[in-house]
N, C-alpha and C positions, 0 to 999 in steps of 0.2 A: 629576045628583045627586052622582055623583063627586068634581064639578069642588068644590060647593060645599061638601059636606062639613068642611075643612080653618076657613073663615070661620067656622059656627056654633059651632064648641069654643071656637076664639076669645075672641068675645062672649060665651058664657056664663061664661067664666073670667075673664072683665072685668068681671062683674056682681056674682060670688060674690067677687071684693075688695075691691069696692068697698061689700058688705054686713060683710064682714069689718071695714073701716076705720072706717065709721061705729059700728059696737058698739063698738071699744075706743074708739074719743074717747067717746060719751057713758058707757057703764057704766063706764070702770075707770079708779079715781084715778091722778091724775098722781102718777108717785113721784120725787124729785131722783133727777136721772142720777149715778150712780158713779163719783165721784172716778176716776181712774187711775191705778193703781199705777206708780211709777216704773221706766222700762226701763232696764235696767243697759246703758251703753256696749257697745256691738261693739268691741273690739277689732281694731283695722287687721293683718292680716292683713302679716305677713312677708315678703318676696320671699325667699324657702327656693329654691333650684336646684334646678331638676326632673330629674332620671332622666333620662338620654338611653334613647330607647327602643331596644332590642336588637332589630333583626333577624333571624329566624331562617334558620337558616342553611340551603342547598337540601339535600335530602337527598344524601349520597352516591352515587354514578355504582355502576354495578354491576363488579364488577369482569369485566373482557373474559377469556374465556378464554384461554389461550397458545397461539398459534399450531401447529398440528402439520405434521407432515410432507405435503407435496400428495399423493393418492392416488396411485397408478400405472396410467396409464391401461388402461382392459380392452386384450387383446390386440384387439377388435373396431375399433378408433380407432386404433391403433402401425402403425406403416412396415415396421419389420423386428421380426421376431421367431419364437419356437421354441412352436406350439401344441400342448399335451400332451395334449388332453382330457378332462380332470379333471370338463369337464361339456361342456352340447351349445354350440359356438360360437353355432349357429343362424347359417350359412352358408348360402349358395344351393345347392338341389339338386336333381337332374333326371338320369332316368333315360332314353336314347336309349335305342330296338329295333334292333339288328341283324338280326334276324329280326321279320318283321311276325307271327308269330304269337303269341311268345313275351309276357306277360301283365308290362309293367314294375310292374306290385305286387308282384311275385314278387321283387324288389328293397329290400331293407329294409337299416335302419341302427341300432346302437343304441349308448350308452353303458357302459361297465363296467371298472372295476378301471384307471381312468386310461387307457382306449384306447377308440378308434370299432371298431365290430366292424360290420363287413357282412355281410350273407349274402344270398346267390342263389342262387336257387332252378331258373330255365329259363335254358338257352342264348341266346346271344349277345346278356346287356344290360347297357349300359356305364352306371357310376352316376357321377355326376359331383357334385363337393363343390367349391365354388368358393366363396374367398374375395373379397367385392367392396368393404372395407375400404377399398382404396386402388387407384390404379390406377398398372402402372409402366412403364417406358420398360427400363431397364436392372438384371436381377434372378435372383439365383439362386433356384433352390426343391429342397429333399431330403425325403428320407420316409424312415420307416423303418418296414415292413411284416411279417409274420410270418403265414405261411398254416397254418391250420387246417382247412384241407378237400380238394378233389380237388387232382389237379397238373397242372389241367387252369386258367389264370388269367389275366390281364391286369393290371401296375399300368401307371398312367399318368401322367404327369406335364404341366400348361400354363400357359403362359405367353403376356402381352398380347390375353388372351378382350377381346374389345370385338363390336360391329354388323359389324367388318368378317372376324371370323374370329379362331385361333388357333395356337400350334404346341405340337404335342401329341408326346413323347416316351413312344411305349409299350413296354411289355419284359413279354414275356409266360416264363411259369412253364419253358418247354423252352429259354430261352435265348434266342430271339429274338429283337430288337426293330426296331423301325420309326420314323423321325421322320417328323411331316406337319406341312402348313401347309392346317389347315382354312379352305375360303374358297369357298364355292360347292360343298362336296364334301369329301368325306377325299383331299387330295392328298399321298401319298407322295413324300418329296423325298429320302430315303436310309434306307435298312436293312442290317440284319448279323446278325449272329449272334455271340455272347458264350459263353466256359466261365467268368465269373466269375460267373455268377446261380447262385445258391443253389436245387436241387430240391426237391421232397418238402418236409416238413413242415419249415419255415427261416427265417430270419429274413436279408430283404434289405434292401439301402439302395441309393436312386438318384436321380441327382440331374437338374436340367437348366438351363445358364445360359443367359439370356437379353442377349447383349450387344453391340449394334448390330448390322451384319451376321452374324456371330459367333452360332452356336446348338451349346452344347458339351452334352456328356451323358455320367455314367457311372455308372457297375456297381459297385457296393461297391468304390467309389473309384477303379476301373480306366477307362478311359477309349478307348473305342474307337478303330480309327486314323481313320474318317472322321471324327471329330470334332476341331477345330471346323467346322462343317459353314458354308459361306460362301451366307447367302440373300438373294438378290436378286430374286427373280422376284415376289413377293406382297408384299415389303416392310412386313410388318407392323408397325405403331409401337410400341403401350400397349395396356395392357390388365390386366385382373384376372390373379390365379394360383391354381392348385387341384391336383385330383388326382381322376382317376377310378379305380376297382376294376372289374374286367368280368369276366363268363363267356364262354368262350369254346365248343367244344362238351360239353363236360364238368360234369355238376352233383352236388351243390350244391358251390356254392364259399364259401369263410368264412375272410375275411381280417380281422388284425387289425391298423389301424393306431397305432403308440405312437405318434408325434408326425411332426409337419409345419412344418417350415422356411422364411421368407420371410428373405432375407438381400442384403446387398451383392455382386454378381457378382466 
């Protein structure tokens, strides 16, 4: 029914014209058809030059900022440099037990007034702050420290930390210090004793270079006579640098350190 629908409108619309044509021929008179008014000429149109059409133009380019000076990269990325701690580097850090009894929480670190301030709390735990930025072959490293607590203390100073060990220059609060070449063990490879360490409540500096054979170390700038110290036996190559703080039997200890030095030997 669909289909045919479309045919019967058709035919009925064919029927009703064809009723339509036969009434006007027989009811309504013929009239003469209307002359036609005369059409006025068209005028031929001109060749008039046409408008070149204007392209619009792209819009202008933003203008580029002007270059500024490259950032400076964090001390976390640089080779040499002087870290003040103005905030937390977020360095590697790890507390050894000298004492297995001794509880290394009791080990803490904090920020303040541009300086790391440690505090320990139980004997004999070595806090260790290792920078692993870079690793180096040939390198000085200094500190400058300022104890605020017993005078009872440990600073330490390392250099080329890698898997295979390190050498660790410590100077403890009475003047003493010790170099090692950590490698399977704390091996001692020269010690002495110093009147340039600063007692009691003080501000010390020390330093320790690392270069080739060559292991030098000193005391608010004094420099002991075994040093340079000549190491061949453990020949350690590369490695990271840092600094540990430790208790020794004495508590609490609370040192403050202003700033830490990676430098050319």
């Amino acid at each position: 029914m669909k289909v045919l629908r479309p045919f019967v409108l058709i035919a009925t619309f064919i029927l009703i014209v064809g009723l339509a044509c036969s009434v006007n021929l027989t009811d309504t008179p013929t009239e003469a058809p209307a002359t036609a008014e005369p059409v006025a000429p068209v005028e031929k149109a001109t060749d008039e030059p046409v408008a070149p059409v204007v392209q619009p133009e792209p819009p202008a380019e933003p203008a580029q900022p002007e270059p500024t000076a490259e950032p400076v990269a964090p001390a976390a990325q640089q080779e040499f440099f002087t870290e003040e701690f103005d905030q937390d580097p977020q360095w590697y850090y790890e507390v050894v037990q000298g004492d297995s009894t001794s509880d290394v929480d009791q080990a803490t670190y904090s920020f303040d007034f541009g300086r790391m301030i440690f505090d320990i709390l139980e004997r004999e735990l070595y806090a260790y702050y290792l920078y692993e930025g870079n690793s180096y072959e040939n390198v000085r490293v200094d500190i400058n420290v300022e104890n605020r607590g017993v005078n009872t203390q440990q600073v330490s100073l390392i250099c080329r930390n890698s898997d295979e060990g390190w050498y660790e220059f410590a100077v403890q609060s009475d003047g003493l210090w010790e170099l090692y070449a950590v490698s399977d063990g704390y091996n001692r490879i020269a010690n002495g004793g110093s009147t340039a360490v600063k007692q009691g409540k003080a501000i010390n500096q020390y330093a320790l270079v690392c270069d080739g054979e060559k292991l030098s170390f000193f005391i608010n700038g004094v420099e002991p006579k075994t040093s340079p110290y000549v190491e061949r036996k453990y020949a350690l190559r590369r490695g990271n640098v840092g600094f540990a703080i430790s208790s020794r039997s004495a508590t609490p200890v609370k040192m403050e350190v202003d700033w830490f030095q990676i430098s050319q030997p």
